[in-house]
C-alpha angles and dihedrals in degrees: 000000000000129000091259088059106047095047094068097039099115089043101099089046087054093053093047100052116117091247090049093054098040085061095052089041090055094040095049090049099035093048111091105236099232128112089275094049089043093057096045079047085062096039090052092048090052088048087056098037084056087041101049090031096046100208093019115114134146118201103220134020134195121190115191139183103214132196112189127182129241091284095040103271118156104240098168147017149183123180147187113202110192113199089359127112117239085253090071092071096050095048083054097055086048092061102023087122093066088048098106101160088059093069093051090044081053095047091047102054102196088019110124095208126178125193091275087077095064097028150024104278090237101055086054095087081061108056118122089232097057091036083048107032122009106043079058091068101031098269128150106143133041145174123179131188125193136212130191122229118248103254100014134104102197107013118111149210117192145176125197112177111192137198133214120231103275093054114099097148101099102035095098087033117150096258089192083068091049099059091038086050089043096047090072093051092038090059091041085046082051091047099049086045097052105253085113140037125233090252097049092053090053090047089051098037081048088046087050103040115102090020115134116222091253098051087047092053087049099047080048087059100040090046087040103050100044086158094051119083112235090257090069093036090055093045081058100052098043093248141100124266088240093057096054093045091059097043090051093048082052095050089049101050087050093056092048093064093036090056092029100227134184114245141166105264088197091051127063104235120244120255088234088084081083092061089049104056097011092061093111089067086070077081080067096057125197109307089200103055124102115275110250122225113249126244 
């Protein structure tokens, strides 16, 4: 484990606590959802992602809800640029078409990408996106990180949180933390925007709270590989299958009291309760699949 790593290793914990939680809850539902509160919505979820990654910071962030056709058109958007001017969007629309990390975002639903997933990290520099589009606004660095409406097939929520060029912190940065540190904000975005109700958004930030970052990667496979045994998922994982198996049998009987369920006390309880109340992780998706190309 490097440095790096080991110095945000308590970061997803952090996020996950109840108090944590509670503050992103209120905000998300105090917050009026117009532009302005959107965009007080952005500037409150950078404040946490500094707080939670010291020494981590990105410099402009856009949050979208994206509708896109059969063959990946954008037919429609809606976007929140945080420290951004308006003209950003409509520079973006202009050169949509040279935007190729967008498709495979789009194709890996959980899965925080940069361009050095689609190309050599020194021709970047290079790319007409970034020559036509993004020196214009001061960016130099991106990662993005897709989720897929409830419901929807092809409509989209998505972060990318971008860096000047000055800001090499986060390059390197852990992407599985990113999407772990994006998934509480993406459920509080979908809620201001109507996919959930106030209720649900308390049930899954309850079913969340008190979770490590490792028990929370291993709920996301097992959630996420419903045709694989415990013995692959595990494999997967790096772990072994026993492991998984007790993690999981924590996480259940914790949600058992959170939720206060009624159970057979003379009858171990099946693993399957997870599927029941943890569904919304499939927005997560398997962080240890193959990445898909994008369209």
């Amino acid at each position: 484990m490097n440095g790096l790593s080991r110095q945000y290793k308590q970061s997803i914990k952090a996020l996950l606590s109840p108090d944590s939680l509670d503050e992103i809850f209120t905000v998300a539902k105090t917050t009026p959802a117009t532009p302005d509160g959107n965009l007080e919505f952005s500037a409150f979820q950078n404040r946490v992602f500094e707080d939670i990654f010291p020494d981590f910071t990105y410099e402009f962030c856009t949050t979208s809800q994206v509708k896109l056709s059969e063959k990946g058109e954008i037919l429609d958007i809606v976007t929140t640029s945080w420290n951004l001017p308006d003209e950003c969007l409509v520079s973006y629309m202009e050169n949509a078409h040279l935007d190729t990390l967008s498709p495979m975002v789009y194709a890996n639903p959980g899965r925080a990408l940069n361009y050095t997933h689609v190309m050599r990290a020194e021709r970047i520099e290079e790319h007409p996106f970034f020559v036509n589009h993004c020196y214009k606004f001061g960016i130099h660095h991106g990662m993005s990180v897709g989720f897929l409406n409830p419901g929807h097939e092809s409509t989209f929520l998505s972060f990318d949180y971008l860096g000047d060029e000055n800001n090499i912190d986060w390059v390197p940065f852990d992407h599985v933390k990113i999407e772990l540190a994006s998934f509480p904000f993406a459920l509080g975005w979908l809620f201001r925007s109507g996919v959930f109700d106030e209720l649900r958004l308390k049930k899954m930030f309850l079913l969340l709270s008190g979770l490590t970052e490792s028990r929370l990667l291993n709920l996301r496979k097992y959630i996420n590989s419903p045709l694989q045994s415990f013995d692959q998922q595990a494999a997967d994982l790096g772990i072994t299958a026993s492991t998984l198996k007790e993690d999981l049998a924590s996480i259940r009987d914790k949600t058992i009291l959170k939720l206060e369920l009624k159970t057979d006390p003379s009858r171990n309880t099946p693993t399957r309760l997870l599927d029941q109340h943890y569904g919304f992780i499939s927005l997560l998706g398997d962080h240890t699949a193959e990445l898909v190309e994008g369209s």
